[in-house]
C-alpha positions as CSV (number, residue, x, y, z in Angstrom):
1,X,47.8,62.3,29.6
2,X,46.3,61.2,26.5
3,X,43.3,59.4,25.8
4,X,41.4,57.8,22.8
5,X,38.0,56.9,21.8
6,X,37.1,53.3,21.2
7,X,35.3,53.1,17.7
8,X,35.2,50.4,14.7
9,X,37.8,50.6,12.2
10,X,38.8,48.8,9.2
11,X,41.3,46.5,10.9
12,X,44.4,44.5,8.8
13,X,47.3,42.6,10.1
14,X,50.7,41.8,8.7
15,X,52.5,38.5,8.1
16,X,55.8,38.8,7.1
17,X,57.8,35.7,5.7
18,X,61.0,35.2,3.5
19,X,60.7,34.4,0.3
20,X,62.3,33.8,-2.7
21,X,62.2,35.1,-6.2
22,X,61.5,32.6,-9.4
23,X,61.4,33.7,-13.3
24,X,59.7,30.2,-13.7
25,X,60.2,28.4,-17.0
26,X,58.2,25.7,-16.3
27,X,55.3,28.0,-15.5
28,X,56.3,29.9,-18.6
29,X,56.1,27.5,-20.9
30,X,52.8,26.1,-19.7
31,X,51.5,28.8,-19.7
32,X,52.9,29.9,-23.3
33,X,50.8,26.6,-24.4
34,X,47.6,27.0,-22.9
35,X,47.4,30.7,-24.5
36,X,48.4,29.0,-28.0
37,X,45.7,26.8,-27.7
38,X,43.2,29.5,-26.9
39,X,44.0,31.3,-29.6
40,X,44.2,29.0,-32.3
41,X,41.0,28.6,-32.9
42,X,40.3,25.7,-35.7
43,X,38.1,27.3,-38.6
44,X,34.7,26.1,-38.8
45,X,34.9,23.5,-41.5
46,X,37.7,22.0,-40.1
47,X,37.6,18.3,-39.1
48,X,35.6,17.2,-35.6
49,X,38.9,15.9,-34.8
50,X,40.9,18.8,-34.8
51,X,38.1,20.6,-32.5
52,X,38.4,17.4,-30.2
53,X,42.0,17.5,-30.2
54,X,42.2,20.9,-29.1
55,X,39.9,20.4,-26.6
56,X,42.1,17.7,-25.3
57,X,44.7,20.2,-25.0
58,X,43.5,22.6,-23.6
59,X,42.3,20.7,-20.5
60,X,45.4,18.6,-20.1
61,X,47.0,22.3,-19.9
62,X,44.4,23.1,-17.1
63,X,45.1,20.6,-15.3
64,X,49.2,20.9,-15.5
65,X,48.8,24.4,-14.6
66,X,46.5,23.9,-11.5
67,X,49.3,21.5,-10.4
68,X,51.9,24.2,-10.4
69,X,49.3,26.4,-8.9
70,X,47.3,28.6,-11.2
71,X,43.7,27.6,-11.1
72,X,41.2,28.0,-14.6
73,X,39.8,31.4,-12.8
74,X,43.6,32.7,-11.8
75,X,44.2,32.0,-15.6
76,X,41.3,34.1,-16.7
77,X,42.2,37.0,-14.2
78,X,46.0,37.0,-15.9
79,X,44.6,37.2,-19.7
80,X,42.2,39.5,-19.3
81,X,44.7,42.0,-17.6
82,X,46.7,41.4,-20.6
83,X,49.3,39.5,-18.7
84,X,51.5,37.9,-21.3
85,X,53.5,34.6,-20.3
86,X,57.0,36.0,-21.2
87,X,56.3,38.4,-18.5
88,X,56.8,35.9,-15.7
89,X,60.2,35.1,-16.9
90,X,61.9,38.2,-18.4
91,X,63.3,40.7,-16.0
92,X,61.7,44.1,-15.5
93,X,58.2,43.0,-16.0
94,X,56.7,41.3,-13.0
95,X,58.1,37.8,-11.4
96,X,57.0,35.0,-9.2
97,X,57.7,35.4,-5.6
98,X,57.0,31.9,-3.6
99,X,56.8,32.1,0.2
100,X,55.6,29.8,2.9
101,X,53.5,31.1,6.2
102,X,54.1,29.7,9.4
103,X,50.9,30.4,11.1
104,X,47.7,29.2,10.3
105,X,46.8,31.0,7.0
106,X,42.8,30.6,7.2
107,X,42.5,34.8,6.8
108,X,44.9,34.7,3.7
109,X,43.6,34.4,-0.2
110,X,44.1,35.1,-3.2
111,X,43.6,38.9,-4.5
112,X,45.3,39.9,-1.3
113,X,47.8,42.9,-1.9
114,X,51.6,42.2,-0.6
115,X,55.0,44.2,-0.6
116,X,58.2,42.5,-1.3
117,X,61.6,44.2,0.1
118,X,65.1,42.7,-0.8
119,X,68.2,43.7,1.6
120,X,70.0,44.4,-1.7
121,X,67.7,47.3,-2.6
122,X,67.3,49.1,0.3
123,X,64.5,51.9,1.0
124,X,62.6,50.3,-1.8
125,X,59.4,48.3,-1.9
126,X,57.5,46.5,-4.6
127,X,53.5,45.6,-4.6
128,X,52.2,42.5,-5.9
129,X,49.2,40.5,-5.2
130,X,48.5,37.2,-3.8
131,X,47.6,34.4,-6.7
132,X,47.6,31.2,-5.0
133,X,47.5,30.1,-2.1
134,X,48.4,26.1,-0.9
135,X,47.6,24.4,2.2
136,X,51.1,22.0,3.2
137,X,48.4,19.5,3.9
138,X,49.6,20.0,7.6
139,X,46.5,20.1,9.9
140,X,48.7,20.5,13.4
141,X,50.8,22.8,12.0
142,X,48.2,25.3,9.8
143,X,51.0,26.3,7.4
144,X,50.7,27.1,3.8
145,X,52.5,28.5,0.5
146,X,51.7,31.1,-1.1
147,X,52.8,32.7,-4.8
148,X,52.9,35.9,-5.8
149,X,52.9,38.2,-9.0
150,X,55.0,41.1,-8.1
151,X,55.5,43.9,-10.8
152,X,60.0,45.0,-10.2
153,X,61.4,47.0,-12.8
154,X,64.5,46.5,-14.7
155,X,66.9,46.8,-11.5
156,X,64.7,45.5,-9.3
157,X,64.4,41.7,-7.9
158,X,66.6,39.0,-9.4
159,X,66.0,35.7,-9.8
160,X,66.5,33.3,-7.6
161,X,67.4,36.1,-4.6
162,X,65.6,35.5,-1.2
163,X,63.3,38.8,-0.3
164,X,60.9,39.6,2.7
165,X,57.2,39.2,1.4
166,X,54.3,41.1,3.5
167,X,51.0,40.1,3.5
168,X,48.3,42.7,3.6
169,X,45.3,40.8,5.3
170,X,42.4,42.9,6.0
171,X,40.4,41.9,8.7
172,X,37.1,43.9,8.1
173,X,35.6,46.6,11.1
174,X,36.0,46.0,14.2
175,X,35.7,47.5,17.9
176,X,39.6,48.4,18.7
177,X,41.0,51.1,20.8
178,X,45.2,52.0,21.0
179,X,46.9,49.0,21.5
180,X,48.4,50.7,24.4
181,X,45.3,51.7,26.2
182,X,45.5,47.5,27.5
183,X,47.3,46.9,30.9
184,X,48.2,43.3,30.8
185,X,49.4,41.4,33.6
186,X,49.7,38.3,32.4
187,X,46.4,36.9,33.7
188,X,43.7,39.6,32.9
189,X,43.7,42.6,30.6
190,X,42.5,46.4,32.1
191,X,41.6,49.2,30.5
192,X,41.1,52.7,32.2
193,X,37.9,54.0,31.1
194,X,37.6,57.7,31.5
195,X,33.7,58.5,32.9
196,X,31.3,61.0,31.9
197,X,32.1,62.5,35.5
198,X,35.7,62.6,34.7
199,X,36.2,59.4,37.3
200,X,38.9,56.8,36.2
201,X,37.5,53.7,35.9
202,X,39.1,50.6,35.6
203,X,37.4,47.6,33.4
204,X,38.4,44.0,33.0
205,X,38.3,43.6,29.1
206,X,38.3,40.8,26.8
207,X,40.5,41.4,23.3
208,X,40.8,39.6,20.0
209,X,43.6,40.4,17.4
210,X,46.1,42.7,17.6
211,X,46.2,44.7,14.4
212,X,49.5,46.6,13.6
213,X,49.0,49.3,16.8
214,X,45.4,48.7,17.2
215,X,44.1,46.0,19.5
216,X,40.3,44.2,18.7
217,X,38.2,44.7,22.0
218,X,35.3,41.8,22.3
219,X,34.0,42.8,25.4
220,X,34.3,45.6,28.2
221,X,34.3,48.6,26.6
222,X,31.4,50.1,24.0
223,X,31.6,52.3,21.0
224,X,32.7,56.1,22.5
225,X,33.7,55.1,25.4
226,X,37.1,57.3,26.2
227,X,39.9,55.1,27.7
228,X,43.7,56.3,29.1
229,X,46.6,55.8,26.3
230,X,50.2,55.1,27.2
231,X,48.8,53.4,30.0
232,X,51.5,50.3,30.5
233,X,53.6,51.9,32.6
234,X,56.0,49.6,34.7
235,X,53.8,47.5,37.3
236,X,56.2,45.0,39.4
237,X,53.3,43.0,41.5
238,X,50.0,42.1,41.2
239,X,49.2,43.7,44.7
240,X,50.9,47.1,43.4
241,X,48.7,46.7,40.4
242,X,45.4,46.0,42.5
243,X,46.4,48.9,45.0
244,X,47.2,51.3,41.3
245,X,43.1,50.0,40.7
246,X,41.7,51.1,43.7
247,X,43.5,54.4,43.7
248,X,42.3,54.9,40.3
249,X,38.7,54.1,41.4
250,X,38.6,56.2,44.2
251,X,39.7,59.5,42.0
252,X,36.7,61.4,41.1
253,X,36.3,65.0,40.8
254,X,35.7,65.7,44.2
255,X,33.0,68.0,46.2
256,X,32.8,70.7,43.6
257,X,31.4,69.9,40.1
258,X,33.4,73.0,38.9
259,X,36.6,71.9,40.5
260,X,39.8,72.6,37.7
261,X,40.5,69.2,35.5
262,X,44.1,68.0,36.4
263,X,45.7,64.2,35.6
264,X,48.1,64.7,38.7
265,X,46.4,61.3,40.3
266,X,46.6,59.4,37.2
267,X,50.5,60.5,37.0
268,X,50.9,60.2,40.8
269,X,50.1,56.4,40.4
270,X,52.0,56.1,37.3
271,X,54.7,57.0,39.1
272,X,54.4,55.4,42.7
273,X,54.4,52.2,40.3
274,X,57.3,52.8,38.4
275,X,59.3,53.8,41.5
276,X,60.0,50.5,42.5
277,X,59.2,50.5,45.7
278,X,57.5,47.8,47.8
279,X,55.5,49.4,51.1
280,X,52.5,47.7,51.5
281,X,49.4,48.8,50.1
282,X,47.8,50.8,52.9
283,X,51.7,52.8,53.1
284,X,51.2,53.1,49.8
285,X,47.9,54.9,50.1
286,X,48.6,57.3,53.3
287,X,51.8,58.1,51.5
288,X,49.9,58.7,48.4
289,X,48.3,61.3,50.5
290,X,51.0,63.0,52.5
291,X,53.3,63.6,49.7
292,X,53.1,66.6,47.5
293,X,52.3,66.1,44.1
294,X,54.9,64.7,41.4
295,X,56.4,66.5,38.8
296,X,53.8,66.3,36.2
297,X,55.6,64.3,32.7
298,X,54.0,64.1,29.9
299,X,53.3,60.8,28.1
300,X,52.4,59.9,24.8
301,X,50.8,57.4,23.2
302,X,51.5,55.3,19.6
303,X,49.0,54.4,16.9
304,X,46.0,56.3,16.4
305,X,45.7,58.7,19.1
306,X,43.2,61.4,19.0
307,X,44.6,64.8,21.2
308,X,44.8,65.1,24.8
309,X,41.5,65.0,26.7
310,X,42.1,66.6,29.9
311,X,40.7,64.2,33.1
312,X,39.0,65.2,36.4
313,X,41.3,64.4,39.3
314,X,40.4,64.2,42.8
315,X,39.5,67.4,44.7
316,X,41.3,68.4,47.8
């Protein structure tokens, strides 16, 4: 038996959406245009005109390019990298990768780190970050498009091929244990909470996002509290799950404080749930009782696990 220590860690999630990959010339050229005109700076005695007309340019330019999506602070983040435009047309720089989320995308901006993977290049993965981000104007639906600047090298993406993009979206620290420390039934969520006595204590618990193997706890469970891992074995009722709960309850670590640790009980239940069968709840107990003890199997947990804590068991 393994268990883990709930604790606040930096949280992220994944969304994952195809997407396609676009050397695009319109982009290119705007943006080709707009660095012209910031450049060419008209010498001082120059005409007033000349200043006014290059004014004029230069915001009808910011306004083109915040229609196809680049924003005047996106623009100052590309040229002071040292982005230049031909880069986001010519192969084996960096390209555009547009994708659309189907989920609301309130958690996803710009700056945000994503991979790209094409089925064409297999085992290989190229990172990119997030540089706009466009709401479908969809209130009921919450879904959004997003573009990308994705560095591929000369073999890597080709234009106009679809890829799978993956969002990185960190979700700051949080209270999260396993995400298989959770038994859910459908109607409530239990987690077994090992106690400073070594008794197995069930608690109803109340959890938030599910985070790529860990789970967000919002109430139930506090900061070092140990809970059971690999805990959702097969349950096939809700009165062989309440009758699991009470057995767990009950298991303490007996008359004798100095009585040997064991997770038989914990694996004895495990097991009487798994079995399939369907006695009624007090069979279920007195058989609990008269049968010798299972074979003891070892289960293990996914995500981040710390080592095997051994539990008190009932006494005889």
């Amino acid at each position: 038996m393994k268990t883990a220590t709930a604790e606040y860690r930096e949280l992220h999630r994944e969304i994952r959406t195809a997407a396609r990959v676009a050397f695009d010339p319109e982009l290119y050229a705007a943006l080709a245009e707009y660095r012209q005109v910031v450049v060419d700076r008209p010498p001082a005695d120059a005409p007033s005109n000349a200043a006014r007309d290059r004014l004029e340019r230069h915001r009808a330019l910011a306004v083109r390019l915040k229609l196809l999506g680049l924003s005047p602070s996106h623009l100052e983040q590309l040229f002071e990298a040292g982005a230049e435009p031909q880069s986001f047309i010519l192969p084996g720089r960096s390209a555009w990768v547009y994708g659309r989320i189907y989920e609301p995308a309130t958690d996803v901006r710009p700056g945000q780190s994503v991979r790209v993977t094409a089925p064409s290049l297999p085992g290989r993965s190229f990172l990119g970050q997030i540089v706009t981000v466009e709401s479908d104007g969809d209130a009921t639906r919450g879904t959004a498009s997003v573009r990308a600047l994705v560095a591929t090298p000369k073999d890597g993406l080709r234009a106009e091929s679809f890829v799978r993009l993956v969002i990185e979206v960190p979700l700051g620290r949080r209270l999260a244990v396993p995400e298989d420390a959770i038994l859910d039934t459908g109607t409530r969520q239990v987690a077994i909470v090992v106690g400073p006595d070594g008794r197995f204590e069930p608690r109803d618990v109340v959890v938030g996002v599910d985070a790529e193997g860990q789970i967000e706890i919002l109430s139930g469970i506090s900061t070092g509290d140990r809970v059971v891992t690999a805990a959702n074995f097969l349950i096939d009722s809700e009165s062989r799950f309440r009758a699991a709960l009470a057995s767990l309850s009950s298991s303490g670590p007996g008359d004798d404080p100095e009585a040997p640790t064991d997770s038989g009980a914990l694996d004895d239940v495990r097991a009487s749930l798994a079995s399939g069968l369907h006695e009624p709840h007090d069979e279920f107990r007195s058989n609990r009782d008269d049968a010798p003890p299972p074979a003891r199997s070892g289960h293990s947990g996914h995500g981040h696990v710390e080592a095997s804590d051994p539990v008190r068991a009932p006494g005889p």
